[in-house]
RONU-77998 format. One record per residue: residue in one letter; x, y, z of N, C-alpha, C in turn. Coordinates in pm, whole numbers. Atoms other than C-alpha are relative to their C-alpha. Layout:
N
A  X  Y  Z  X  Y  Z  X  Y  Z
...
***
This chain:
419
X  37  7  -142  1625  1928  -1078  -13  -146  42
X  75  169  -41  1636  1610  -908  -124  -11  116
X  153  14  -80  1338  1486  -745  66  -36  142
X  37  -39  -82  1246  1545  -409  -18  -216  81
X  -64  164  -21  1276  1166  -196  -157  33  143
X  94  9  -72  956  1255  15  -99  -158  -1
X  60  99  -8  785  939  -83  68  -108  70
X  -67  110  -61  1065  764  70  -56  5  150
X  4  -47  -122  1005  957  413  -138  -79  38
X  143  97  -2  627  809  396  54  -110  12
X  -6  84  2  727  516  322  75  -27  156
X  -58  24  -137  983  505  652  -83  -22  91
X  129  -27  -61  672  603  826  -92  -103  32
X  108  117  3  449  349  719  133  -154  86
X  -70  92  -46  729  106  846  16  -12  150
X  50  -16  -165  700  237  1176  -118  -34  50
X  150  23  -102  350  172  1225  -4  -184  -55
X  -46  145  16  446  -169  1080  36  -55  96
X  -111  15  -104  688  -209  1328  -96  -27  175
X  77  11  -151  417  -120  1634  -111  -102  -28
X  99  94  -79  146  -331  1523  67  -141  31
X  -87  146  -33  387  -650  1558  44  9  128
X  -48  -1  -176  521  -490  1882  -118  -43  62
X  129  4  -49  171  -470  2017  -38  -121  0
X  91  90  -13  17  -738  1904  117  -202  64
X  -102  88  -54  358  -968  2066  3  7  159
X  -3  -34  -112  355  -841  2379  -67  -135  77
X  85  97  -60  100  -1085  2494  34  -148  11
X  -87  97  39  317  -1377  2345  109  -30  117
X  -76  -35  -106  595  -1302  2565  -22  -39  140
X  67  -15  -157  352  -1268  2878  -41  -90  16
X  86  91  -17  179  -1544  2870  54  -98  92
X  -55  78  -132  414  -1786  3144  -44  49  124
X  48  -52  -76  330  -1495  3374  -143  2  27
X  143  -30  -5  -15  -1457  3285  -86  -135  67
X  35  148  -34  -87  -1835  3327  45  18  144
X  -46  19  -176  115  -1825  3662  -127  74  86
X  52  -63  -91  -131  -1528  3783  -151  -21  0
X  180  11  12  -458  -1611  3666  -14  -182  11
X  1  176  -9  -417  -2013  3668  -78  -42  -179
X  57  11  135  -497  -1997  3264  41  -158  -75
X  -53  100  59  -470  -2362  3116  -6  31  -182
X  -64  -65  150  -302  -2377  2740  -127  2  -69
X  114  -7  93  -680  -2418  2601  -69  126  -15
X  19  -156  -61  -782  -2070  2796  69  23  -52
X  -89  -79  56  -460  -1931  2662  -45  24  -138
X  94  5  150  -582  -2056  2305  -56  104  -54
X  148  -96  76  -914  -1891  2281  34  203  53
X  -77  -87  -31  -742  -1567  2451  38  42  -148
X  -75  -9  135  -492  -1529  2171  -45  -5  -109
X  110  20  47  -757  -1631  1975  -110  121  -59
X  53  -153  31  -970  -1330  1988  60  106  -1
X  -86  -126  69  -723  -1079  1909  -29  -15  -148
X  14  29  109  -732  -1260  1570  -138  6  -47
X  172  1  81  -1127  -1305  1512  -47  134  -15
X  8  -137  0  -1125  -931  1575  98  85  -91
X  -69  -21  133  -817  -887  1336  -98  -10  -116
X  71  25  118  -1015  -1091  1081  -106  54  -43
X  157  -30  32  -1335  -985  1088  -30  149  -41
X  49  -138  -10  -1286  -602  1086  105  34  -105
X  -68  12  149  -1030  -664  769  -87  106  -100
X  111  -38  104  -1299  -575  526  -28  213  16
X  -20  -130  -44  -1424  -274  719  131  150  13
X  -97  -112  -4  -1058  -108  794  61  30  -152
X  -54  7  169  -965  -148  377  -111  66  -24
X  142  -116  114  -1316  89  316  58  95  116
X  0  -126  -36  -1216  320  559  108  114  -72
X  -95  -46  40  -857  401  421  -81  68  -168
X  10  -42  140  -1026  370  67  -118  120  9
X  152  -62  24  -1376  592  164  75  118  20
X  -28  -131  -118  -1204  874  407  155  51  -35
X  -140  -43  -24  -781  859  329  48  -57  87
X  -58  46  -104  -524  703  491  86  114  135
X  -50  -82  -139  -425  1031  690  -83  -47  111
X  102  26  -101  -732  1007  868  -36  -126  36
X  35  126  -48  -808  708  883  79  -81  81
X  -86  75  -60  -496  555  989  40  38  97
X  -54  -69  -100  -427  808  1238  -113  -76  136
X  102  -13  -150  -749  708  1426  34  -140  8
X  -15  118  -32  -724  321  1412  132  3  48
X  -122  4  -49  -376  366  1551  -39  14  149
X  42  -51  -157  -517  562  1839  -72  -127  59
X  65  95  -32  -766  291  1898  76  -137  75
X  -36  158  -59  -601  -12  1914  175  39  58
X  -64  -81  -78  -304  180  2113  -46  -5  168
X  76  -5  -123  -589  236  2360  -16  -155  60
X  47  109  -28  -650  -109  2387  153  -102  58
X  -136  37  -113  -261  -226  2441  0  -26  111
X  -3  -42  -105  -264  -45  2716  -129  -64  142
X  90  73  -78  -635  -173  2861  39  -112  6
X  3  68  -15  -527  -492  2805  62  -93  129
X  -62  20  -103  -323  -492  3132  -98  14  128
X  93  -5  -56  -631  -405  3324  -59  -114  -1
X  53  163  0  -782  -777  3278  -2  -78  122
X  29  85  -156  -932  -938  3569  -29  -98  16
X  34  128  -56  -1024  -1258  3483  -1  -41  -223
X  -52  45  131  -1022  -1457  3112  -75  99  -81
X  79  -79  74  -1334  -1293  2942  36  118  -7
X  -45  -135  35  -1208  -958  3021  89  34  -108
X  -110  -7  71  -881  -1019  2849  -32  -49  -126
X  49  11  159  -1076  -1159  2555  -56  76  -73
X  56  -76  113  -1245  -898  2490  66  126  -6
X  -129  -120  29  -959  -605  2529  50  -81  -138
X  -104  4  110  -764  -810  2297  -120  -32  -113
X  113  -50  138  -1070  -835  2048  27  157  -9
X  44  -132  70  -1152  -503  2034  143  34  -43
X  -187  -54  75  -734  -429  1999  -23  -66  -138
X  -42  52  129  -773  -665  1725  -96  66  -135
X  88  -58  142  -1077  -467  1538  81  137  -4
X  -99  -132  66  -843  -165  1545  141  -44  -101
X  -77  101  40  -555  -379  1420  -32  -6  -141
X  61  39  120  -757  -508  1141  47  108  -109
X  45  -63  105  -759  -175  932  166  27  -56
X  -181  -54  16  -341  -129  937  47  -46  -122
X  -104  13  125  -194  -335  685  -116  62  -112
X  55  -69  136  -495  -257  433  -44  155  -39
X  -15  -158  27  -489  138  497  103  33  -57
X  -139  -55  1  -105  120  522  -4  -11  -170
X  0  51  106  -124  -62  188  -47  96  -136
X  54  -92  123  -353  212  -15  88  117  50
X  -95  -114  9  -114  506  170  96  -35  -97
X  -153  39  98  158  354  -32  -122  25  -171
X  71  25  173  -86  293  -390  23  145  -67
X  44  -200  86  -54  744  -497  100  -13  16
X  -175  -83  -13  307  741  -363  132  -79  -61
X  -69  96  75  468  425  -500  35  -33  -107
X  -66  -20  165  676  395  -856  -98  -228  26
X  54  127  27  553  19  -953  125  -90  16
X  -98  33  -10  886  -74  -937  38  -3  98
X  -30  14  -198  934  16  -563  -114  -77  57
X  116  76  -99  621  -182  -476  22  -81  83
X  -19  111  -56  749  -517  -424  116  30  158
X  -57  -41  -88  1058  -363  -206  -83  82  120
X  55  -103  -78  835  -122  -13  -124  -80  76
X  104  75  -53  580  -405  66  113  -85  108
X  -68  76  -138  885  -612  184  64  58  135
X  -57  -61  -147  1025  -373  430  -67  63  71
X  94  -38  -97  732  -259  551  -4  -132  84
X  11  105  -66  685  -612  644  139  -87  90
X  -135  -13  -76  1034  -643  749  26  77  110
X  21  -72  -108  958  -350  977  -63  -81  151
X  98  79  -65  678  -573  1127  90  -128  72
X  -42  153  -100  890  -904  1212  112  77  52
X  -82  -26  -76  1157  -702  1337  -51  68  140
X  48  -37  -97  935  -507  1581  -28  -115  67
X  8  140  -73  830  -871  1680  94  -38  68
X  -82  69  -57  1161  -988  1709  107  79  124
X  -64  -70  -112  1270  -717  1942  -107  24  108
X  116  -20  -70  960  -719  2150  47  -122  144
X  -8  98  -147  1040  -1048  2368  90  59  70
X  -85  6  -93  1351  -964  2517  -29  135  110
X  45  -58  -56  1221  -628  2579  -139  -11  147
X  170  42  -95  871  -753  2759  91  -82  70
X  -49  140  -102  1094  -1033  2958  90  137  133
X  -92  -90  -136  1339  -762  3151  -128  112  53
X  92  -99  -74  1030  -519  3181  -88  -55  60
X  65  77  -101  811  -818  3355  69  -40  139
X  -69  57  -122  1122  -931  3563  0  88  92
X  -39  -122  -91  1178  -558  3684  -171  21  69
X  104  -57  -6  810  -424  3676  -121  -84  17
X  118  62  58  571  -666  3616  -96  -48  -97
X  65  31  151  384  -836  3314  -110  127  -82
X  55  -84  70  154  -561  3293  85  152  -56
X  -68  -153  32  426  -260  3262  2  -14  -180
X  9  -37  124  487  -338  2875  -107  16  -98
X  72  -92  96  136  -268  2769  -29  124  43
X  32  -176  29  111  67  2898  123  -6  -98
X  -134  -42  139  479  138  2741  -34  6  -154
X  30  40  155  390  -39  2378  -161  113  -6
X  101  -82  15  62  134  2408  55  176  -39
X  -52  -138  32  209  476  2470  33  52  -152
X  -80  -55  56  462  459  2185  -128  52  -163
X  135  -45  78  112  441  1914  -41  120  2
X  38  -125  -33  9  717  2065  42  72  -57
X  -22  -59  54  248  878  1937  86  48  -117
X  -56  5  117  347  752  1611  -150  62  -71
X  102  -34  63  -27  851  1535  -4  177  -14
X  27  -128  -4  10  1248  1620  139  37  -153
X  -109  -14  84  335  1232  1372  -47  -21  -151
X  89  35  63  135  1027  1121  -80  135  -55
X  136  -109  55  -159  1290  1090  67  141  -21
X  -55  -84  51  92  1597  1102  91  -52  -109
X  -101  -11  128  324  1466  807  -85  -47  -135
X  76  48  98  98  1225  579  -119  94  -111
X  114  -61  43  -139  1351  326  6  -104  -138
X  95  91  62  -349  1149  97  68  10  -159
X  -120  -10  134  -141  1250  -230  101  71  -18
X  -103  -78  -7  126  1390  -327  -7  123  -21
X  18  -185  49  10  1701  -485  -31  68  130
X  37  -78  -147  -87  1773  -122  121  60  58
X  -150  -32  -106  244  1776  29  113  104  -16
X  -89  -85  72  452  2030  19  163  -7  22
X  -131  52  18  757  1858  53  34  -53  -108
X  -24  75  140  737  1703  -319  17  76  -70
X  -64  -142  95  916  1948  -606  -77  -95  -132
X  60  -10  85  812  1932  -917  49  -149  -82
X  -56  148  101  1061  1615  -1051  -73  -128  56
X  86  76  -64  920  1429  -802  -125  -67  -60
X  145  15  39  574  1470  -865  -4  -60  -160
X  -58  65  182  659  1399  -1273  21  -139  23
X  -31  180  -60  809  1057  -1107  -103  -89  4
X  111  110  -60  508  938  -967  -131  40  -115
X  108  18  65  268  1090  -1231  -1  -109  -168
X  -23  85  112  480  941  -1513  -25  -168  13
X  36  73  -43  468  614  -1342  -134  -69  6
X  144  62  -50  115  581  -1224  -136  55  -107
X  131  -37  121  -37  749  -1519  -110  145  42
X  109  -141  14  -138  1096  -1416  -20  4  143
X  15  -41  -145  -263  1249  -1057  -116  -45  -12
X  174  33  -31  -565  1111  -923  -111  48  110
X  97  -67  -96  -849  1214  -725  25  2  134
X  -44  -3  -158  -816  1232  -323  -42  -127  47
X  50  107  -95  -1039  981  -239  -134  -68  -90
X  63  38  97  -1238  732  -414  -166  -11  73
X  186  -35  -72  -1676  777  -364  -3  -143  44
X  65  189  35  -1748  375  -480  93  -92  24
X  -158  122  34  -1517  78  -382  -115  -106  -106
X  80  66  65  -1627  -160  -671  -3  -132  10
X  -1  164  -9  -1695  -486  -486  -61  -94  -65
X  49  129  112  -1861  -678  -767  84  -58  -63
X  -131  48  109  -1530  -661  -1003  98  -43  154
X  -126  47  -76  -1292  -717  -673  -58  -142  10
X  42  120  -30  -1515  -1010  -537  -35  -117  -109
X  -23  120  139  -1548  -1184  -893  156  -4  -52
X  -125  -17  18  -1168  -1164  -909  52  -147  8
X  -69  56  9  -1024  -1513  -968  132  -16  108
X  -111  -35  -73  -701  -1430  -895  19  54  173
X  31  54  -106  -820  -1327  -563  -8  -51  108
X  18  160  -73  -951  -1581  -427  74  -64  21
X  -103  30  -61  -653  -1730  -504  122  12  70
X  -88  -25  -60  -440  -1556  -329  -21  58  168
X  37  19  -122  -670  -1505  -23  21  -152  68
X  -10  153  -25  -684  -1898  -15  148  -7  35
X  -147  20  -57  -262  -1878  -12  -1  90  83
X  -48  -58  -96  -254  -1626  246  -84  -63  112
X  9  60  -47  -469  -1823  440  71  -102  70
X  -78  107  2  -251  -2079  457  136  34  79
X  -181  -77  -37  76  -1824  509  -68  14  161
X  19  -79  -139  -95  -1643  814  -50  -129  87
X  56  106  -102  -195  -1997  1006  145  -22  30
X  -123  35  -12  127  -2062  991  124  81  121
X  -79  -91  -55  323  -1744  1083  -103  5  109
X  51  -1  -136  59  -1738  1379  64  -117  131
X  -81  136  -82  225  -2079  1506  108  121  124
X  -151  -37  -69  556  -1876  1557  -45  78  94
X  -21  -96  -85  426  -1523  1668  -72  17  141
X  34  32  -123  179  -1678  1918  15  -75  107
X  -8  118  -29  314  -1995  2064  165  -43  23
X  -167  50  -30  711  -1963  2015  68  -35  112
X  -38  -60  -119  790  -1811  2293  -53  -123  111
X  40  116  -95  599  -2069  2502  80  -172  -14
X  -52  99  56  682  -2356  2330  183  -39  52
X  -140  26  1  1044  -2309  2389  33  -13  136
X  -63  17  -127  1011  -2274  2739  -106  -103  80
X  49  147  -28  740  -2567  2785  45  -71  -13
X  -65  132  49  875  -2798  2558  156  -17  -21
X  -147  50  67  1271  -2736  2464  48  62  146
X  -56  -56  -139  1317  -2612  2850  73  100  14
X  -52  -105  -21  1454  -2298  2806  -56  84  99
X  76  -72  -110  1407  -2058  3129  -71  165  -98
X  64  -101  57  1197  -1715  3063  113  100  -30
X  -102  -106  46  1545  -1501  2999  34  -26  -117
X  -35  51  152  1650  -1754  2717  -89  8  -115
X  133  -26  86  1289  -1769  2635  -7  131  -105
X  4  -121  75  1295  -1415  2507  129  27  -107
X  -82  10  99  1636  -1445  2343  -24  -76  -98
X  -9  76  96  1607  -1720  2141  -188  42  -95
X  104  -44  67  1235  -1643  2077  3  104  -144
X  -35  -179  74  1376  -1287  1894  56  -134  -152
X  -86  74  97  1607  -1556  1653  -70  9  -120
X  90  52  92  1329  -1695  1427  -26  116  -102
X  76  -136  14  1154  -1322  1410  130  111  -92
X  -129  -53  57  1518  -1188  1299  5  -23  -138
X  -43  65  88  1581  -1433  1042  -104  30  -154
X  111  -30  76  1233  -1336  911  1  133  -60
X  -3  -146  18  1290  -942  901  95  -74  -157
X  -102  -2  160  1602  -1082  624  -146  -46  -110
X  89  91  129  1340  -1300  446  -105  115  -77
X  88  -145  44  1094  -994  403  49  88  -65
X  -88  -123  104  1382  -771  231  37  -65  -101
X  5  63  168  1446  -1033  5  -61  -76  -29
X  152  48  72  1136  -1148  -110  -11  125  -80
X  106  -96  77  1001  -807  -208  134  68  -102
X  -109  -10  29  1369  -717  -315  25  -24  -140
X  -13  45  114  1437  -954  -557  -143  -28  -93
X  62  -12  104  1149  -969  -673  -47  140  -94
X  -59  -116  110  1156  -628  -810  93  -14  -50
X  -143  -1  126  1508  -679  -959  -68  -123  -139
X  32  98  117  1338  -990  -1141  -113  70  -102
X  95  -69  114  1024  -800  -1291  56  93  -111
X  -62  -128  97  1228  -478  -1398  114  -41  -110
X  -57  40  94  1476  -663  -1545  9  -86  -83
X  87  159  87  1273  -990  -1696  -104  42  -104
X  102  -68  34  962  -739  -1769  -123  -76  -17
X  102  94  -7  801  -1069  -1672  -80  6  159
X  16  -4  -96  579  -956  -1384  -60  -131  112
X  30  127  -12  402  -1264  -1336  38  -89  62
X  -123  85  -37  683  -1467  -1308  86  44  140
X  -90  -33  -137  860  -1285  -1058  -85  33  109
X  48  5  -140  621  -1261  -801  -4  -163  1
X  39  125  -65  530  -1624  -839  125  -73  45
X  -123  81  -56  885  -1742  -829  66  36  45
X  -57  15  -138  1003  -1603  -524  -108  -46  111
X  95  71  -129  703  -1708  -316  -29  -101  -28
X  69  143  -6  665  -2039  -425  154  -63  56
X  -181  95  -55  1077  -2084  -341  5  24  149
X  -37  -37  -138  1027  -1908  -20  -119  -84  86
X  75  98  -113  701  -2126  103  56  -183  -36
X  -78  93  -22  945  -2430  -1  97  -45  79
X  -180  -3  -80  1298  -2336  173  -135  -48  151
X  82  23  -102  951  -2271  462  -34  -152  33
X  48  163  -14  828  -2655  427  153  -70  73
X  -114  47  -47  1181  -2762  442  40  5  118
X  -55  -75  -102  1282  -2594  731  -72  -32  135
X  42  84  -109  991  -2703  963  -6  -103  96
X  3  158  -47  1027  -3074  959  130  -14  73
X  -145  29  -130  1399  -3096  1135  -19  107  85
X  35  -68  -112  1303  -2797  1362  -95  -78  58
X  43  25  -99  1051  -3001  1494  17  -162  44
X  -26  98  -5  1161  -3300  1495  135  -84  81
X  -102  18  -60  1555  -3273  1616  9  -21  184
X  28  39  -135  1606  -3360  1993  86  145  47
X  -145  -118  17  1907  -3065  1979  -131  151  3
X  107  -99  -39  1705  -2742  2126  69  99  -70
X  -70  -61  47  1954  -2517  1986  -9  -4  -214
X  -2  10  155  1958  -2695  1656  -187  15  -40
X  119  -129  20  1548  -2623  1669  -38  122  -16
X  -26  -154  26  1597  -2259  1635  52  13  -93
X  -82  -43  133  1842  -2265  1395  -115  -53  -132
X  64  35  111  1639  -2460  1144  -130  71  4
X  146  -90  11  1317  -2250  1284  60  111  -89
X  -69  -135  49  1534  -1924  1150  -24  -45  -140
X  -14  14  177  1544  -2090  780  -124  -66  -22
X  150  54  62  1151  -2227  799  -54  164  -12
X  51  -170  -55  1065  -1852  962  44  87  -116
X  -70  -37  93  1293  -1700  661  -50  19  -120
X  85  29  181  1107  -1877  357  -97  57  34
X  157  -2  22  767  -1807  494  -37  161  -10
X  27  -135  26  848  -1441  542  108  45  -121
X  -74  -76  165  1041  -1420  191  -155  11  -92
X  127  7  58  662  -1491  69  -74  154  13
X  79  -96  -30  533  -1165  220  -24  116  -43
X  25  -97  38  614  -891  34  -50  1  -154
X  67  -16  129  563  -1032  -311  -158  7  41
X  159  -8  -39  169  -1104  -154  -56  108  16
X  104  -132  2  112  -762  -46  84  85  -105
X  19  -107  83  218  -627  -356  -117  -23  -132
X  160  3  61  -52  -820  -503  -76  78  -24
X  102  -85  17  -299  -607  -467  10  126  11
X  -31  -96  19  -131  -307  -521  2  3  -188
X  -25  36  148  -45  -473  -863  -162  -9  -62
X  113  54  104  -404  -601  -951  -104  100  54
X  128  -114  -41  -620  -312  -723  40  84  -65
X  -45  -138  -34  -441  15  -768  -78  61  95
X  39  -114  -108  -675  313  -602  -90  -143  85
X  77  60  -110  -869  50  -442  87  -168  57
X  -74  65  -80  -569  -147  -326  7  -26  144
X  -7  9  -117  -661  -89  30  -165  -137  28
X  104  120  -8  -1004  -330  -34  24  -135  9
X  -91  108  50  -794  -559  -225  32  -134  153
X  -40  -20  -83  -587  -577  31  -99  -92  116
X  26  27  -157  -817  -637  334  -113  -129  -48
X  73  166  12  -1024  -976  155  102  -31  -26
X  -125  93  -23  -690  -1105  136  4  -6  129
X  -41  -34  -90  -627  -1013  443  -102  -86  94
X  98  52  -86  -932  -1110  619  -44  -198  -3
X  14  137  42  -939  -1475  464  178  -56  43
X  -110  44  -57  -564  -1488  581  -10  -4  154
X  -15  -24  -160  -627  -1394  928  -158  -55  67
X  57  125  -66  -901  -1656  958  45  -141  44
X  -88  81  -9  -636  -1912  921  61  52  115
X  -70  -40  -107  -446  -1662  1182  -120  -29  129
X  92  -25  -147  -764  -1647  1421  -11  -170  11
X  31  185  -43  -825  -2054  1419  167  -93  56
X  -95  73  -7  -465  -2120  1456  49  -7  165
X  -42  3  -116  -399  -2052  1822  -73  -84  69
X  87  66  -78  -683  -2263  1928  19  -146  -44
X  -26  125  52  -616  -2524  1722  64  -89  46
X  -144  15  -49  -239  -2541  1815  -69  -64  122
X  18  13  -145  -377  -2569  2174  -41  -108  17
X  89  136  -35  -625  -2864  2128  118  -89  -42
X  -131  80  28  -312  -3031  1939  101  -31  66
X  -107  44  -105  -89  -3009  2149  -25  -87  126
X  130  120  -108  -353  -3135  2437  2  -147  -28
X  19  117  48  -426  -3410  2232  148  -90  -45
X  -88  53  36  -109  -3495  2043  138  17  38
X  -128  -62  -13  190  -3306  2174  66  127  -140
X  -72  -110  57  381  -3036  2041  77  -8  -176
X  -54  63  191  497  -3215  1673  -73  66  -107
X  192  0  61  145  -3236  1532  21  147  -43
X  66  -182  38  93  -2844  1538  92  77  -174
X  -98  -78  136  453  -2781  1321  -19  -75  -117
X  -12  95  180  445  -3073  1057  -158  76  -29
X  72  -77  78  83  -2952  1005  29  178  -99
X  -41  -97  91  240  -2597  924  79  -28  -100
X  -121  16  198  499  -2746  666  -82  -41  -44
X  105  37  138  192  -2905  511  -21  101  -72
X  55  -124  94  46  -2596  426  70  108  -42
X  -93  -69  118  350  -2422  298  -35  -80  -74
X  -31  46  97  365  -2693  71  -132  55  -119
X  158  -64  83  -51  -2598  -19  31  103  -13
X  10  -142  26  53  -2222  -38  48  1  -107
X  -113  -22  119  335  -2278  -288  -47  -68  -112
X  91  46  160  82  -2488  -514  -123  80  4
X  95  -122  64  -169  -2203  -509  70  117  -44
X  -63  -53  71  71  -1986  -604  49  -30  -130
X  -32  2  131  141  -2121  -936  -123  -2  -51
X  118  4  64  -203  -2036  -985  -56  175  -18
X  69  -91  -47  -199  -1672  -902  103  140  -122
X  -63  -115  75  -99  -1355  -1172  -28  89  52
X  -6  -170  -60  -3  -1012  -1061  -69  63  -137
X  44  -84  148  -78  -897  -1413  -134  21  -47
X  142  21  13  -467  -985  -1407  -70  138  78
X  67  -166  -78  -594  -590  -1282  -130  -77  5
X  165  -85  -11  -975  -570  -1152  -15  36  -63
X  72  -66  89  -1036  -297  -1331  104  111  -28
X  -109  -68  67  -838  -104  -1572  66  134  43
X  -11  -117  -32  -723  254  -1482  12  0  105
X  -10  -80  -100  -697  239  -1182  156  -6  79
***
């Protein structure tokens, strides 16, 4: 009998809700020429704006990685979907700055729980061998929803108005979440789409069927974790970075390299493209290198320390060339490396959590997306102060710091055994 390919169908799944929180949380990127035009927002206001989407990402990290792990990612993920869905959509309601800071907060504490729920749905259904691939195209899902988001939001502001694409993007949540909660279930033995070879697949693999849902997450052994630390500290570093692009591109190109708001949204998509490739082969090859090296170690660290290099590289003549055209192109091969880094990272903690991969997961996460929440404000005072240079050479710095904490960081070092 051959096995049953249901874990793939999940997996598609989870790529979709990949896919919306990047739509979602872009939208605003896009809008922002308009938004400034209608509210009179200067780039420091814009900042702290953009800003609190992220401190509300970061902060509620922690929290959305215990819900997946306390409750299941059916449930759980179905409702934080709904949530920050709801909030899309409010965020077009905004009457003045504070309002809009705190829609896109609260969007961002629903936000928060996605990648580290999505992350433990995958931990019961995933061969160890599909990890690294299944982390990168989830995340490949994600920059491609990005990179199709501007051009979309630019013709639906020109026709409709800036606020028409968060109802729309809102909507579509809506109802990737009712799809979600009717197909998903928390293991496989649940589903009754998995045959019997199947199930053998994933028990031979993962060492047996495991419980539904774990009572205790054991934050003493995660939070004394070394390894870690260090790889919250490099995702720190990644997510300040990739915040540059997904909050600031779009502007940038039509502040500083004079592109009007039609080109704006084309060329914006470029970078975000180039990134979807980098995300399939990151997590890609680095599965072909483990399975066929049997050096796991090694092959996560040496595609993400090559991909936050090609990233370093790639910055400094994007921001530096006078050639607006040739800025894009070289953004596409900084944007490329930094998302070839992404899927070996979140298979991290699939590799060193297992069942409590969704915890893992969200103190990485939450120490990355403090770097994401400080970076839009930062950018802003920098640019104020220094111009538009300043903001990118600081991001090739800290590829260069990501790719020397990565030769510090083993997949092979578990938490805690069994699980």
């Amino acid at each position: 009998m051959r096995p049953s390919r249901t874990r793939h169908i999940v997996l598609w799944l989870t790529v979709a809700a990949y896919m919306i929180t990047y739509m979602d949380r872009v939208v605003i990127s896009a809008a922002v020429p308009l938004i400034q035009k209608e509210f009179g927002f200067d780039l420091v206001t814009m900042g702290w704006i953009l800003s609190s989407f992220r401190w509300g990402y970061a902060l509620f990290q922690i929290p959305g990685g215990w819900l997946g792990d306390r409750f299941g990612p059916r449930r759980a993920l179905s409702a934080i979907v709904v949530w920050w869905s709801a909030f899309t959509s409010i965020t077009a309601l905004s009457w003045n700055a504070l309002s809009m800071a705190v829609f896109r907060f609260l969007f961002g504490m629903g936000e928060a729980g996605a990648f580290p729920i999505a992350t433990r749905s995958l931990s019961r259904w995933m061969l160890p061998t599909e990890r690294g691939y299944a982390q990168g195209v989830t995340h490949a899902g994600s920059r491609l929803g990005a990179a199709i988001t501007p051009p979309i939001v630019v013709w639906l502001m020109l026709s409709y108005g800036w606020r028409s694409p968060f109802f729309l993007f809102g909507s579509v949540g809506l109802l990737w979440a009712a799809v979600w909660y009717f197909y998903y279930r928390d293991t496989p033995e649940e589903h009754s789409g998995v045959n019997k070879a199947e199930l053998d697949l994933i028990h031979n693999s993962l060492g047996g069927p495991r419980s539904k849902t774990s009572v205790s997450v054991p934050w003493k052994a995660i939070l004394s974790s070394s390894t870690l630390w260090t790889l919250s500290l490099m995702y720190f570093c990644y997510a300040y970075c990739v915040s540059v692009y997904l909050d600031w591109f779009p502007k940038y190109l039509n502040d500083h390299r004079g592109y009007n708001l039609k080109q704006m949204g084309f060329y914006a998509a470029l970078p975000l493209l180039a990134g979807t490739i980098g995300d399939l082969a990151g997590g890609w090859v680095s599965d072909i290198w483990a399975h066929r090296s049997g050096n796991l170690k090694l092959a996560r660290r040496g595609v993400a320390i090559a991909g936050f290099v090609i990233a370093a590289a790639g910055i400094v003549p994007a921001t530096l060339t006078s050639d607006p055209e040739a800025c894009v192109a070289f953004t596409c091969l900084g944007v490329f490396g930094l998302e070839v880094t992404v899927g070996v990272s979140w298979a991290i903690p699939l590799d060193i959590g297992g069942d409590f991969a969704g915890s893992v997961s969200a103190v990485m996460n939450t120490c990355g997306n403090i770097g994401g929440a400080l970076s839009p404000t930062v950018l802003a005072y920098l640019v104020k102060w220094y111009g538009w240079d300043v903001p990118f050479l600081l991001a090739s710095a800290l590829c260069v710091t990501a790719a020397l904490l990565f030769t510090r960081i083993d997949a092979t070092r578990r938490i805690l055994s069994g699980t």
